[in-house]
Structures are given as structure tokens and as C-alpha cells.
C-alpha positions as CSV (number, residue, x, y, z in Angstrom):
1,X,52.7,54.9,63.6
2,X,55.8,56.0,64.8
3,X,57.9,53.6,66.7
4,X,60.5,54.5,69.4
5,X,63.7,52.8,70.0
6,X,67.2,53.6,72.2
7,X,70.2,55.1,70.6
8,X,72.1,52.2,71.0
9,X,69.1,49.5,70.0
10,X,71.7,48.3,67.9
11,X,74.4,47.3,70.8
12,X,72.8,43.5,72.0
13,X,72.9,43.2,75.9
14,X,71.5,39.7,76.1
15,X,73.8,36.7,77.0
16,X,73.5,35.3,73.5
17,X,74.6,37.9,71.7
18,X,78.0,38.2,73.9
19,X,81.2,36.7,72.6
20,X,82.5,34.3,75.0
21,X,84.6,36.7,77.1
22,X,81.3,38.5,77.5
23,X,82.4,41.0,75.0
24,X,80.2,42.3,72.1
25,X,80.6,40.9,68.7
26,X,80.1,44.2,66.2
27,X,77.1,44.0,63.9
28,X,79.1,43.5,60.2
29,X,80.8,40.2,61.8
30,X,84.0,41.5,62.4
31,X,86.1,42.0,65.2
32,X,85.0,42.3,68.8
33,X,84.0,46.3,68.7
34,X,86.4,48.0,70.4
35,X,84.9,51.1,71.8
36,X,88.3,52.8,72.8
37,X,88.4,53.7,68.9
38,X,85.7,56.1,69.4
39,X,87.2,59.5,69.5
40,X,84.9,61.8,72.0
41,X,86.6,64.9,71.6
42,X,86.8,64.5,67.6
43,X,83.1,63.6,67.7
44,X,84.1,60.5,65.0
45,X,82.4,57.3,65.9
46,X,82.5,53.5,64.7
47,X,78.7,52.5,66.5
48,X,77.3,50.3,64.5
49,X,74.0,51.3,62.5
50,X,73.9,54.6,63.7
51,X,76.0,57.0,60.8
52,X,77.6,59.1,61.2
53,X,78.0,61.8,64.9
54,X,76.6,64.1,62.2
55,X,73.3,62.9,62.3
56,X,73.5,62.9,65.7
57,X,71.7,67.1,65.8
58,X,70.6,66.1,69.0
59,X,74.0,64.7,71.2
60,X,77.0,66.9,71.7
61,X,80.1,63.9,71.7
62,X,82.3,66.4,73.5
63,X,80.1,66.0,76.3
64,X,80.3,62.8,76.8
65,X,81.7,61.7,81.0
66,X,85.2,60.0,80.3
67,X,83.5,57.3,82.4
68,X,82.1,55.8,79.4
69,X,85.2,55.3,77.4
70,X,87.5,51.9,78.4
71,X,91.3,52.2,78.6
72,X,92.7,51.7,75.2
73,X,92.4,48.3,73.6
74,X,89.6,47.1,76.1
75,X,86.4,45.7,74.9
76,X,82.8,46.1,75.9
77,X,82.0,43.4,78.5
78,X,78.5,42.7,79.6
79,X,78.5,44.8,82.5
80,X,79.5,48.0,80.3
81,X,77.0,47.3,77.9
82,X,74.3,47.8,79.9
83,X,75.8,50.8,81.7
84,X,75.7,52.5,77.9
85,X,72.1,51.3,77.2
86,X,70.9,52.8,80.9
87,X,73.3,56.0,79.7
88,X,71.4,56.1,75.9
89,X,67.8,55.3,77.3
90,X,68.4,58.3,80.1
91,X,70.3,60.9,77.2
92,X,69.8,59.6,73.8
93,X,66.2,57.8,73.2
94,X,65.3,58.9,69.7
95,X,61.8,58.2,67.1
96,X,63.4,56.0,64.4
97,X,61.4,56.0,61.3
98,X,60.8,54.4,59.2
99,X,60.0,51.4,61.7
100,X,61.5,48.3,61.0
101,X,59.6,45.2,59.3
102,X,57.4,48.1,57.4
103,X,56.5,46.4,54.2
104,X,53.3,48.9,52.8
105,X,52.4,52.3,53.4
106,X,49.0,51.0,54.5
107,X,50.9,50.1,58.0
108,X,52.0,53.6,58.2
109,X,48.7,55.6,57.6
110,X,45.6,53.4,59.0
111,X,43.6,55.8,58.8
112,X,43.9,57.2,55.6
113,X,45.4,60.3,56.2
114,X,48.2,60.6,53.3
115,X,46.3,60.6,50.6
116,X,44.4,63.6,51.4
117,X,46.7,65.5,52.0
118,X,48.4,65.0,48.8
119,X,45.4,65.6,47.2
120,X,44.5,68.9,49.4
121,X,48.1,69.8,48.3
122,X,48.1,69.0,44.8
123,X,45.1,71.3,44.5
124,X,46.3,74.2,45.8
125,X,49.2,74.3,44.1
126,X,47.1,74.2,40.6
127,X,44.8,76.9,42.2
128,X,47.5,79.1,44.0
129,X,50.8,80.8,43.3
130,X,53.0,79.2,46.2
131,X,56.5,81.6,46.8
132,X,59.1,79.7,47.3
133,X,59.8,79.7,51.0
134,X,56.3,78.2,51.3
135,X,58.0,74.8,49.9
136,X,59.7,74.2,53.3
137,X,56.4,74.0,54.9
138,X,54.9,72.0,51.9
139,X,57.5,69.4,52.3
140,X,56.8,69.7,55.4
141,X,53.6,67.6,54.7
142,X,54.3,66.0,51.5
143,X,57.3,64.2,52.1
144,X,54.7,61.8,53.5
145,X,54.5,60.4,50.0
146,X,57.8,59.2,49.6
147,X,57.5,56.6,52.2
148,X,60.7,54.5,50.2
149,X,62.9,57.7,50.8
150,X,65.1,57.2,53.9
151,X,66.1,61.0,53.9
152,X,61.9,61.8,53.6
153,X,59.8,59.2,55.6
154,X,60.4,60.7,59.2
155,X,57.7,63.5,58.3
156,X,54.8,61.2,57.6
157,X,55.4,61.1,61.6
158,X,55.1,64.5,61.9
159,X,51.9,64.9,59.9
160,X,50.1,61.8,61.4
161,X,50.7,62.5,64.8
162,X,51.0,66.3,64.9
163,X,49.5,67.9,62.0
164,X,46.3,65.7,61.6
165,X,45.6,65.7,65.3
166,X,43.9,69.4,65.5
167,X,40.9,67.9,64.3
168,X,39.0,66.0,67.0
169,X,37.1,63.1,64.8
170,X,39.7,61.3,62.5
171,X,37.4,59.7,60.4
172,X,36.5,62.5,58.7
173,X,39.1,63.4,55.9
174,X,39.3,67.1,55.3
175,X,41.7,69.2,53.3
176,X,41.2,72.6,55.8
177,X,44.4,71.4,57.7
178,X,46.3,72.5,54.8
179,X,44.3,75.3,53.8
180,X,44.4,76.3,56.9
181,X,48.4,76.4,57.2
182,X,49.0,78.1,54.0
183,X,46.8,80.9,55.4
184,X,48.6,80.7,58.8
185,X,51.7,81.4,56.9
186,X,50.5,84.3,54.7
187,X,49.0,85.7,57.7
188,X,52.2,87.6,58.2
189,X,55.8,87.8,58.6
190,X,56.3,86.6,62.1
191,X,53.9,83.6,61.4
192,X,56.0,82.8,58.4
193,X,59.3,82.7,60.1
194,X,57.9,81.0,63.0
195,X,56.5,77.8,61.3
196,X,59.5,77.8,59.4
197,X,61.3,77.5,62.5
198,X,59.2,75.2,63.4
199,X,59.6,72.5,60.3
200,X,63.4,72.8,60.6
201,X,63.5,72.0,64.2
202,X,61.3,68.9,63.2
203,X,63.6,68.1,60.6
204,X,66.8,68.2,62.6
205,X,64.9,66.7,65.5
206,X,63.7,63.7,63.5
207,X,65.5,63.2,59.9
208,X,68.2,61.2,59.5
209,X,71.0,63.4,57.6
210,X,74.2,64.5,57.4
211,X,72.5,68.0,57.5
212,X,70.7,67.9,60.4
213,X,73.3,70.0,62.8
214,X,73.4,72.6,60.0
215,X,69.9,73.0,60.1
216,X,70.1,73.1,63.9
217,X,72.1,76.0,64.0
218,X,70.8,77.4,61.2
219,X,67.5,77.9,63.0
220,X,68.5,80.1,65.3
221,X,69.3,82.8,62.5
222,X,65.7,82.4,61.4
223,X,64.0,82.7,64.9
224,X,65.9,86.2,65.3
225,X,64.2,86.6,61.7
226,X,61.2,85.9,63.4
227,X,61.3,87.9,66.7
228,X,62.3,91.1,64.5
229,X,59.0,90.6,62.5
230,X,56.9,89.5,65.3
231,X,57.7,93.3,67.0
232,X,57.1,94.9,63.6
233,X,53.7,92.7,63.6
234,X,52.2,93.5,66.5
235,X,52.4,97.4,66.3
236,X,51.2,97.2,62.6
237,X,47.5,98.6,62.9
238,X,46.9,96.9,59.3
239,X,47.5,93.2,61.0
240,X,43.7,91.7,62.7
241,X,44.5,90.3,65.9
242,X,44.1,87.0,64.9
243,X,46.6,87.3,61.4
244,X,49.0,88.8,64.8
245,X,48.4,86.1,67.6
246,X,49.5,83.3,64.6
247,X,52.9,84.7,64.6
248,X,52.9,84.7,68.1
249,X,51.8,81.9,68.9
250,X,54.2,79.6,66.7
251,X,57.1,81.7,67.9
252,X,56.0,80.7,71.4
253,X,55.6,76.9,70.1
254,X,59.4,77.1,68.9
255,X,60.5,78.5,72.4
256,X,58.8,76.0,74.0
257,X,60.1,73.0,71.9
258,X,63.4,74.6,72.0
259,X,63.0,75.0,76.3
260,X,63.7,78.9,76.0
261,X,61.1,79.0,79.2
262,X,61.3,82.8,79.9
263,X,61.0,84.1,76.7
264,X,57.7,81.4,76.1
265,X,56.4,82.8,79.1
266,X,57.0,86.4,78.2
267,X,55.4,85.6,74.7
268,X,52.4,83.9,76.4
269,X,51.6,87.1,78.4
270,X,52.2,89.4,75.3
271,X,49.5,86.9,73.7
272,X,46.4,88.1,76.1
273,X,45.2,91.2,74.6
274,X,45.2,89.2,71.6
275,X,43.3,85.9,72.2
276,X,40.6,88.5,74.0
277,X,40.3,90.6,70.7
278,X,39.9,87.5,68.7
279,X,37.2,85.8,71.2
280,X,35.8,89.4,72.7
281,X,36.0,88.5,76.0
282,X,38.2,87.4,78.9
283,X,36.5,84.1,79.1
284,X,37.2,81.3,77.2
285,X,34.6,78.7,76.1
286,X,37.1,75.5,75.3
287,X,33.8,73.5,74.5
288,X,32.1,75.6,72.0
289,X,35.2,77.3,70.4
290,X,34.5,77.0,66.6
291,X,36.3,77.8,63.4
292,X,39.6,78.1,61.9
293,X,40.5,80.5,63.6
294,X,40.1,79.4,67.0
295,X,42.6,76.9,66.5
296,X,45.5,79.2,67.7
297,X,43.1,80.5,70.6
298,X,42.8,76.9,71.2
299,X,46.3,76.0,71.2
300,X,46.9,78.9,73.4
301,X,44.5,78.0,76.2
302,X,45.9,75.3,76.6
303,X,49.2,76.2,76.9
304,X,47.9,78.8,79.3
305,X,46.1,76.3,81.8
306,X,49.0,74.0,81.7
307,X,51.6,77.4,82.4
308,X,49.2,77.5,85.4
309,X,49.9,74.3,86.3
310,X,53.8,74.2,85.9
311,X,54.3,77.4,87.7
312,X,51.4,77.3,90.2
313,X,50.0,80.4,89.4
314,X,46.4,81.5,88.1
315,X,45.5,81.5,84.5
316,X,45.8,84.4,82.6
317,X,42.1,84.5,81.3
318,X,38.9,82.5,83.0
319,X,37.9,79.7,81.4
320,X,34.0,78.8,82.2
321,X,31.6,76.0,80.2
322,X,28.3,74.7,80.5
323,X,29.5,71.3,82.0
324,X,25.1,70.1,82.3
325,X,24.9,70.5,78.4
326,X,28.1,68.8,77.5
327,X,27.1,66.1,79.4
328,X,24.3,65.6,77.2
329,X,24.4,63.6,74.2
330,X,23.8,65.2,70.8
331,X,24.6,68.6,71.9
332,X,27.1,71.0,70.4
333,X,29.1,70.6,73.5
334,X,29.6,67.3,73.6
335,X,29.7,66.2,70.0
336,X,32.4,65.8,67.8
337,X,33.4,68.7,65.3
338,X,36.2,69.0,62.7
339,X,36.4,72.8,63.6
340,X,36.6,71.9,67.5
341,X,40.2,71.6,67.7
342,X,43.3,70.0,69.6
343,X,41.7,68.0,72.0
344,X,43.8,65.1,70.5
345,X,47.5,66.9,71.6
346,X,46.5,67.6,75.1
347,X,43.8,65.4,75.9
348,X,39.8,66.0,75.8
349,X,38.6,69.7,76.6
350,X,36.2,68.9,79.4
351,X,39.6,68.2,81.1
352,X,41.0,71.1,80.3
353,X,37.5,72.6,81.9
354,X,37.9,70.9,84.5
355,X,42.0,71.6,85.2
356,X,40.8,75.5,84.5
357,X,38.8,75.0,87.9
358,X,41.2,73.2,89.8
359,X,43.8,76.3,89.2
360,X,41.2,79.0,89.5
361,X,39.8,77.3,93.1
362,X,43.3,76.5,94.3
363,X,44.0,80.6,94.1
364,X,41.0,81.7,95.1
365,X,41.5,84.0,98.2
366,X,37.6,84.2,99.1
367,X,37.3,80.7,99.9
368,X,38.0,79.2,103.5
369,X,40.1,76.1,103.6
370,X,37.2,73.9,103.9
371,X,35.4,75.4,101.3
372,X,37.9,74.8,98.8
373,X,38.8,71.1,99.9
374,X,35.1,70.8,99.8
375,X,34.9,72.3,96.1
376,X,37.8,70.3,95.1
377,X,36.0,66.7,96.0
378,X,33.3,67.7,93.7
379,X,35.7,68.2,91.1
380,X,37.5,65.1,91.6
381,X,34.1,63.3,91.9
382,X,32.7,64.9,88.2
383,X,36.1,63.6,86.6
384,X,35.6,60.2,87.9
385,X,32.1,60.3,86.5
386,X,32.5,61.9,83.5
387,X,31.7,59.6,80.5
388,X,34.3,59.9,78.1
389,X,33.1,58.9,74.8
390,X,34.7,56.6,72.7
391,X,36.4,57.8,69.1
392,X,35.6,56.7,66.1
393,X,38.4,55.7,64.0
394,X,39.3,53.4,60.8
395,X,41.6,51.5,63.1
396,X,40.4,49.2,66.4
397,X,43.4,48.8,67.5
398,X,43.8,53.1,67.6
399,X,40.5,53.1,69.3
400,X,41.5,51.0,72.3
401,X,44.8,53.9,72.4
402,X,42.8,56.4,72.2
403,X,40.8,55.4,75.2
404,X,44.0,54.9,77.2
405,X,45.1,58.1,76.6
406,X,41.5,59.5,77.9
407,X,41.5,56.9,81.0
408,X,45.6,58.4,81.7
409,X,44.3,62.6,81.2
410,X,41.3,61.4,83.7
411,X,43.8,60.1,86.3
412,X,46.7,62.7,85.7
413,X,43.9,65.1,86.5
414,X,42.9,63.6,89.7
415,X,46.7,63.8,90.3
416,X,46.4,67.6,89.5
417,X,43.6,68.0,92.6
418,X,45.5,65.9,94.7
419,X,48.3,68.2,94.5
420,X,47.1,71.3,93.7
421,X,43.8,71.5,96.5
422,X,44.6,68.4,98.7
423,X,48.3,68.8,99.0
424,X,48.0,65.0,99.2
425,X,51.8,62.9,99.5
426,X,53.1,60.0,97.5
427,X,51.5,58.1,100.4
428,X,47.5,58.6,99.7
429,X,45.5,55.8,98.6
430,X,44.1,58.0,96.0
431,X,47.6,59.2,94.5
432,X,49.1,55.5,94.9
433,X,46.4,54.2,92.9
434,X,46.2,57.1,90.1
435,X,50.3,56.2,89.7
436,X,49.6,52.7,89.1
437,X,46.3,52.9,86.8
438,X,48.8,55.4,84.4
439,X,51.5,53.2,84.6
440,X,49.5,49.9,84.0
441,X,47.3,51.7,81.0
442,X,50.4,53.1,79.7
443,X,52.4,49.5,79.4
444,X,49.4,49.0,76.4
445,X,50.3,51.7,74.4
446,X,53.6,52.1,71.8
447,X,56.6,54.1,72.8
448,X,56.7,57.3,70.7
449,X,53.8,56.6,68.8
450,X,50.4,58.1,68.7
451,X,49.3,58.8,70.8
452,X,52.3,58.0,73.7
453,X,54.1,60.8,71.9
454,X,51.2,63.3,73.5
455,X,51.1,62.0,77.2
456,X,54.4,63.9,78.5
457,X,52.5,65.5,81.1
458,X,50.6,62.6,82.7
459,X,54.1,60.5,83.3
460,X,55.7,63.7,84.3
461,X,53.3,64.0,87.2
462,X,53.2,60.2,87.8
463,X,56.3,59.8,87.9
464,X,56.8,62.5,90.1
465,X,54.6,61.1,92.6
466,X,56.1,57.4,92.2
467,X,57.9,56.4,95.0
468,X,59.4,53.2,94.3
469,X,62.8,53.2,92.0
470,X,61.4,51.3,89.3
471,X,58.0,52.9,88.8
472,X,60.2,56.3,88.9
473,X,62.4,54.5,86.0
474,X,59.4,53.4,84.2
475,X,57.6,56.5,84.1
476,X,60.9,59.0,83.0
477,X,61.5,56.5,80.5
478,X,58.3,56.8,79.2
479,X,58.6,60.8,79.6
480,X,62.3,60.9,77.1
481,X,60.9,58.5,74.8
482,X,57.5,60.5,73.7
483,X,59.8,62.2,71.2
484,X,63.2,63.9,70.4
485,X,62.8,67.4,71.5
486,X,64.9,69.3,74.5
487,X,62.3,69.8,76.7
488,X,61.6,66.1,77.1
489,X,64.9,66.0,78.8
490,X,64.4,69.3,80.2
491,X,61.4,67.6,82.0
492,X,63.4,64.0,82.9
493,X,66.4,66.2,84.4
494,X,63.1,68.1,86.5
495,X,62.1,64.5,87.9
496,X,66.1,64.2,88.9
497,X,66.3,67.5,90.5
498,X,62.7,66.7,92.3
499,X,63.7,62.9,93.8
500,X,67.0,64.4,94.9
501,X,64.9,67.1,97.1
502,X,62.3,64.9,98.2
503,X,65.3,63.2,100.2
504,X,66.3,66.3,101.6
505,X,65.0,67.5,104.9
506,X,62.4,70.3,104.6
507,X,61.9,69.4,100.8
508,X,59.9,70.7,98.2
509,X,56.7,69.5,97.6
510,X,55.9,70.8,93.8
511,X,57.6,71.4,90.8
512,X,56.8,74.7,90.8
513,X,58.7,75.7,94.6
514,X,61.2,78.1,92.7
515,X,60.9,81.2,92.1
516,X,61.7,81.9,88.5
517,X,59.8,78.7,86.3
518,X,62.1,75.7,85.6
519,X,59.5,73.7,83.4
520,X,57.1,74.4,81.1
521,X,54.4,72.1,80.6
């Protein structure tokens, strides 16, 4: 498990750690730390723990308000301590890995997940002539095993909590994750590129290196690589429409990372003719979607119902399930199935059903007002009802998370119906107590761990809806510390931009009140 701390974790702000003058004492036991040394416009830094601003891929220095830096020869008092720590938890919250006090690898993979995909590796490796550019994405994955290496460990993250999670029941181990990628990636240029793009974003997102802002601007160089493929793949009548829609779609999961929102949208639409090839039909069954190569279809139907709720328009294909049979125990739609998919990154499917309806019913022109407010209390009565059930897993203590996570996707979507069909306030009893049930439930689970890392969207939309200061706080520091990507903070500076307009007269009253999208979810 990944753990999440601040930037400047390693700056004390308690009483006890303060020097007498109430002035910070630096780390090596030297000198009061004098933060007028640190040159902003050079980049060059003396924080303490931290390396160098080179490893900093995510933090431009130059950028930095001249508020922050003291008249020369001052020293950090109490009082400007915690103004950088508010400053570093709002702008700089990172994952730190490995997490401190680790003694065994056993802490880091409860659930046994390392080993096979070593194994799964090792194998096709022996079996398979691997070119290579494919050893970016191999280590990738294997740098999991070099959990001693400070320059390696950060991917084991990235595998545990990314990687592993497109298989619903975790207690089965199964090497098709990484049979499955190698495939995705000789499924065509475009794919290639793009999940290249994708592992060196991860790795200047999350490693610790002196390399890191080389790799960041490298990346760029390899996503125009990308995009000129991805048009060469899509008109080549030799491609299927699924060895296509895997470029696509991890171009699209770049932009999005990245917070390039126009051209993930444009992408997303280019993606429809595809994902109906593949599935043949405009309606997608989320619940009985099998195979490997559904997973992109799944992926992208998901992406597509949350684009419906960022930008409050419909979906861009109909998504429609037998909601009586996955209720039912022991049926295909309601048990588990390593070929089922992502429920784990998004939260379960019969959600997503059930957000799918929501969207559909809120742009329904047919329906009178009553009808749909009607509509949309059965809706919000089935997901109160629904019986979740409980994933198995090696680990209690992931089991309990797990359910969180369900029990905060349940109450985000009663958020969603609130908004979307009741165009309910802050104020309704409802609202008030989905907000608090998320923010309680979330309080159990582990910044920037698994599955925290995956529950953006729920403490986006709480905290949107929060109306008191600190709830707001809590719930945007919840959002910035799931992870280390740019549209974490493209989503905190949203929930700024919102708050400042719900003090306006005549304010907006969704996210999506602008004409040209300004989040993606």
C-alpha cells in the first residue's frame, strides 16, 4: 500500500519541534534553517529530505508567490511554518514510496500480487521475442521486485493499485494482466506509443530521480509520436476495431492524466464507432461484458458515463442491464469474474448502471417534470437497497476498505440524483447527510492508498456540496492527495472556482454551467 504524505512532511510544525524563538531547527542538527537561502528563481533549494528541485517533475520553483520567501536572514517562525504546510498540502501533496517503517515486502503486497507477475513475466520472456521498446512497459511491472531499490520501488504502487485492479476478485492470481498488455501493445502503433506515454508519465509522476523532468518533457515528443500513428491507425482497413480503439483509448487515458480536456473529449467521440464495432450494438451491457477484450470497452464506458456527468450532457451510447438478475445470487450478473473488468477503479458496475440512468432520465425530453422526479426516487431508492456484496480478499483489513469505497460510490451516487434530477442545495437533509457519511467513511481509509487513490470523484462532489470551511478543507485534501497527477489539482482549483461562485449573486449551481468543459471526471 501506498502511503501519502505533504511535500514538506519533513518541516515539524508542532511546539516541540520549534527552537525557542519559535523558529525551526533543520533536520541534520545544524543551524536554524534559514529559508531566505532558497533561491526561487534559480530553482536550487536546501529543504531538508526532499533532493534535489530536480526531482521535483511536478512543481515549477519559478512559480512560486514571493509571499513565501522571508526578507534575507529571517528564519521560519511558527506562524510561517504552517502557512507553507497549508501552501504544500493545497500545491504539493505527493505518494511517497517506499513508506516509511517498511521492513518486508510482505507489507507491501498482501495480497500476493508480486510474485505472479514476475512469474507471468519471466515466462513470456522465455516464450516470446520481446523488442526492445517493450522493456519500458516491462519495467513498468517488474520493478515491483526490487522493493530495496529507491530509484525502482515507486511502481510496485503502480501495479498494485492500478495494474491489478481490472480484475474484479483479487484473490484469484492470474497472469492474463500481463498477457493481456503485451498484446495491447503489439496491437498497433498508436497503442504502443500511448502506453508508453503512459509509463513515463507514471514514472515522472511518482519516481524519485534526478530524471524525472527529463522524462516529463520528453513525453510530449512521444505523445505527438502517438497522435501521428493513431491517424495512420484508424484509416488502416488491416487494423480490427478493437487492435484500433486500444490506441485510442490509452491516448485518451494520457490526455486525461495530463488534463488536455478538449482533445480527451474529441478522442472520446472519435472512440464511438469503434466501441459499437467491437460490442455490435449501441448498447452497452456493463454487467455481462466478458473477455479481454472488453476491457478497453470497459474502460471506455466508464469514462463515457462519467463525461456525462462532468459536462451534463447525455451519454454517447445507451447503457441498459437486467438489474432483476443481478440481484440474484449465483448469476452471471452478479458474480464475480476475472474477465469482468474495472469495477475496482471506478467503483462497482451496477453503479455505473445505475449513474447511466440517472444521465439518460435527467435529458429525457419525453418525460414531464413529475415523471422524472418520480423516476429518479426509484432510482435513489434501488441504490439504497442494493446489496453490495462483500470482496473476498487475502487481507481483512483491505476487505473493511473495500466496503468503504462501495458504501462512498453508493452515497456519491445519491449525490449524482440529487443534483442531476432533484436539483437539491447544500441544504437538503438528504445531501447533508450523503456529505457527512463520505466524509466519516472516508476518515477510515489511508491517504493515497488503495483504494483512497480511486475515490477522486466521490470527494469532488462532496466536497462540492460541503458547506462548512472545514468539511470543504477536508474533502479537497482528500481530492490532491489520491495521487500526483495534474488533474487532481485541476479538480481542487474547480472546487475553488465553484465556492467563489456559490458566494456570488445569481451563482452557478453545477460544475458543468460553462459552456466549453472545465473538468473531466
Amino acid at each position: 500500500m501506498a502511503v501519502s504524505e505533504l511535500m514538506a512532511s519533513s518541516i515539524p510544525i508542532s511546539t516541540g519541534d520549534l527552537n525557542t524563538n519559535g523558529s525551526i531547527p533543520l533536520g541534520d542538527g545544524s543551524a536554524t534553517w534559514d529559508y531566505a537561502t532558497v533561491n526561487v528563481n534559480s530553482g536550487s533549494n536546501h529543504f531538508v529530505g526532499l533532493g534535489s528541485s530536480s526531482s521535483w517533475p511536478w512543481m515549477d520553483l519559478s512559480s512560486v508567490p514571493n509571499r513565501f520567501c522571508t526578507a534575507p536572514g529571517s528564519r521560519i517562525t511558527k506562524a510561517q511554518a504552517i502557512r507553507m504546510w497549508e501552501y504544500a498540502h493545497d500545491f504539493g501533496p505527493r505518494i511517497i514510496w517506499p513508506p516509511k517503517g517498511c521492513a518486508n515486502s510482505d507489507e507491501l503486497d498482501p495480497e500476493g500480487v508480486a510474485p505472479v507477475f514476475r512469474q507471468s513475466l519471466m515466462a513470456m520472456t522465455r516464450k516470446t521475442p520481446i523488442e526492445p521498446v517493450f522493456q519500458e512497459i516491462l519495467y513498468f511491472c517488474k520493478s515491483i521486485s526490487h522493493l530495496h531499490s529507491q530509484l525502482e520501488t515507486h511502481f510496485f504502487h503502480i501495479d498494485s493499485t492500478f495494474l491489478t485492479r481490472l480484475f474484479y476478485d483479487y484473490t484469484i492470481p492470474s497472469d492474463k494482466i500481463v498477457k493481456w498488455l503485451f498484446r495491447k501493445f503489439n496491437a498497433s502503433s498508436s497503442a504502443k506509443y500511448g502506453m508508453l506515454c503512459m509509463a513515463g508519465l507514471f514514472r515522472a509522476d511518482y519516481e524519485r530521480s534526478m530524471l524525472a523532468s527529463s522524462w516529463r518533457d520528453g513525453l510530449q515528443e512521444v505523445y505527438s509520436l502517438a497522435i501521428e500513428h493513431l491517424s495512420r491507425d484508424l484509416e488502416n482497413d488491416g487494423l480490427s476495431a478493437w487492435e484500433k480503439l486500444t490506441g485510442l483509448a490509452s491516448i485518451m487515458e494520457y490526455e486525461f492524466h495530463t488534463g488536455q480536456i478538449s482533445k480527451y473529449f474529441s478522442h472520446g467521440n472519435k472512440a464511438v464507432p469503434l466501441i459499437k464495432a467491437v460490442i455490435g450494438s449501441d448498447t452497452i451491457d456493463l454487467l455481462n461484458l466478458r473477455g479481454e477484450q472488453m476491457f478497453d470497452v470497459n474502460m471506455w464506458a466508464w469514462c463515457d458515463i462519467l463525461d456525462s456527468m462532468a459536462t451534463c450532457s447525455p451519454t454517447r451510447l445507451k447503457y441498459e442491464s437486467d438489474l432483476g438478475r443481478a440481484s440474484q445470487r449465483g448469476t452471471e450478473e452478479n458474480a464475480a469474474c476475472q474477465d469482468k473488468g474495472i469495477e475496482w477503479l471506478n467503483g462497482t458496475n451496477i453503479l455505473a448502471v445505475l449513474l447511466a440512468r440517472i444521465s439518460a432520465l435527467r435529458h429525457d425530453s419525453n418525460l414531464s417534470e413529475q415523471e422524472r422526479v418520480q423516476r429518479g426516487a426509484e432510482i435513489e431508492q434501488l441504490v439504497r437497497n442494493w446489496d453490495i456484496r462483500p470482496l473476498q480478499t487475502k487481507d481483512s483489513r483491505l476487505r473493511i476498505a473495500r466496503i468503504a469505497a462501495q458504501e462512498i460510490w453508493r452515497h456519491t451516487t445519491i449525490l449524482y440524483v440529487h443534483h442531476a434530477i432533484f436539483k437539491s442545495g447544500p441544504g437538503h437533509p438528504i445531501v447533508r447527510d450523503s456529505v457527512k457519511n463520505i466524509i466519516k467513511i472516508s476518515s477510515t481509509l489511508e491517504p493515497g492508498s488503495n483504494p483512497d487513490s480511486f475515490l477522486y470523484l466521490p470527494y469532488f462532489i462532496s466536497a462540492f456540496y460541503a458547506t462548512s470551511q472545514k468539511d470543504r478543507y477536508n474533502m479537497r485534501s482528500r481530492l490532491v492527495n489520491c495521487g500526483n497527477a495534474l488533474y487532481l489539482r485541476n479538480l481542487a482549483r474547480c472546487l475553488d472556482e465553484l465556492w467563489k461562485e456559490t458566494e456570488c449573486p445569481g451563482r452557478l449551481t453545477c460544475w458543468s454551467d460553462k459552456r466549453l468543459p472545465r473538468i473531466t471526471f
